[in-house]
C-alpha positions in Angstrom: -44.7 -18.6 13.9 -43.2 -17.0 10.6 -41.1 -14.3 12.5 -38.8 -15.0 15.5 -37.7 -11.6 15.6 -39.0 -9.3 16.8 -40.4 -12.1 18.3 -44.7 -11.2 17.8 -45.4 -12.1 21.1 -48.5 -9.4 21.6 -49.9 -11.3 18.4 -49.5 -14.7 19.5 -50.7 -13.6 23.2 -53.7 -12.5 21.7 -54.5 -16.0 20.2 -53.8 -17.6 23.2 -56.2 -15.6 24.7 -58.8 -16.7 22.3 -58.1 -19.9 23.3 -60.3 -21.1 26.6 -59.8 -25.0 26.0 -55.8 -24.7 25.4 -54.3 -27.8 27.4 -51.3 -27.4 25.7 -48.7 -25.9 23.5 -45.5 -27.2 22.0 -42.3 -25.8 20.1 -41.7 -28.3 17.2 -38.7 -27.7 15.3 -36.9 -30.6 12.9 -33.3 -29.2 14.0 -32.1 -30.7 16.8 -32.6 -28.8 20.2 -29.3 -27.3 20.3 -29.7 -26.2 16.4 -32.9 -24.7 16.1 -34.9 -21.8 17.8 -36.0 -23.2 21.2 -33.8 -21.6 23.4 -34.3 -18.2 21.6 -38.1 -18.3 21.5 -38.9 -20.2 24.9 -38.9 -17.6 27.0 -41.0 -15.0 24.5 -43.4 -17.9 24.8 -43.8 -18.1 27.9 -44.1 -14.2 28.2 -47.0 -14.8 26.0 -48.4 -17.2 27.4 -49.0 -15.4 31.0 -50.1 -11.9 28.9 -53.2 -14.5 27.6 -53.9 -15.6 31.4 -52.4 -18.9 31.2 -49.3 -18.2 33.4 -49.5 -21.7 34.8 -49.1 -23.2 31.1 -45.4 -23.8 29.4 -44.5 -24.6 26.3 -42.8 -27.8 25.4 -40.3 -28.8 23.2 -40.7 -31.5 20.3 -38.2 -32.2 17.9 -34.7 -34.2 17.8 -32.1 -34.5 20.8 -29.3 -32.4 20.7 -26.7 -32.7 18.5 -23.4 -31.9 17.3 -24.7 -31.8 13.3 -28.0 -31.2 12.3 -27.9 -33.9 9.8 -28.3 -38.1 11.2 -26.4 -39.2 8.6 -28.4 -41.7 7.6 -31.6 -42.1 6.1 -33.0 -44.8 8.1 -32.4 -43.1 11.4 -33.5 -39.5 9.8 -37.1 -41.2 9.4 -37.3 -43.0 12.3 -36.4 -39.8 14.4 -38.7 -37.5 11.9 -41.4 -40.6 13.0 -40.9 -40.4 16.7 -40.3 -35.8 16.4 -44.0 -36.1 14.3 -45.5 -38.3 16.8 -44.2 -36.7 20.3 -45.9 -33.1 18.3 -49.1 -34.5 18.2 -49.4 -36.8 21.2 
C-alpha cells in the first residue's frame, strides 16, 4: 500500500476479492509497532477484508516490538531483529 490516506480500501478490497486461495495477510512495517502505521491502517484492513467476502480473515502484524525509539541502537541487534521481522513476513 503506497497511500494510507485516504486509506484505498475499495481498491485493495477488490484484490482481495480476486484472491480465492488467500490464507493469509500480514501488515509488515520495519518501525516498531508503536511507530509505524499498524494501528492506523488495521482496522481499514479489516474493513476490506470483509467487503472481498473474507470476513473471517484478519490481518496480522510483522515487524519489531514496540518501542520507545525507532532506532536499536546497535547494528548487531538492528540485523538480527530485521532477520527475525523478514522471516515472521514470510512464514
Amino acid at each position: 500500500i503506497e497511500q494510507l490516506y485516504p486509506f484505498p480500501g475499495e481498491a485493495l478490497a477488490v484484490r482481495l476479492a480476486r484472491m480465492p486461495s488467500l490464507e493469509d495477510v500480514v501488515w509488515v512495517q520495519e518501525e516498531p509497532r508503536n511507530n509505524g502505521a499498524w494501528f492506523f491502517v488495521e482496522p481499514y484492513i479489516e474493513d476490506a477484508l470483509k467487503a472481498a467476502g473474507k470476513g473471517g480473515m484478519r490481518a496480522r502484524y510483522a515487524g519489531r516490538a514496540a518501542a520507545a525509539s525507532p532506532a536499536t541502537g546497535l547494528m548487531s541487534r538492528h540485523q538480527t531483529e530485521q532477520a527475525a521481522l523478514v522471516a515472521d513476513a514470510l512464514g
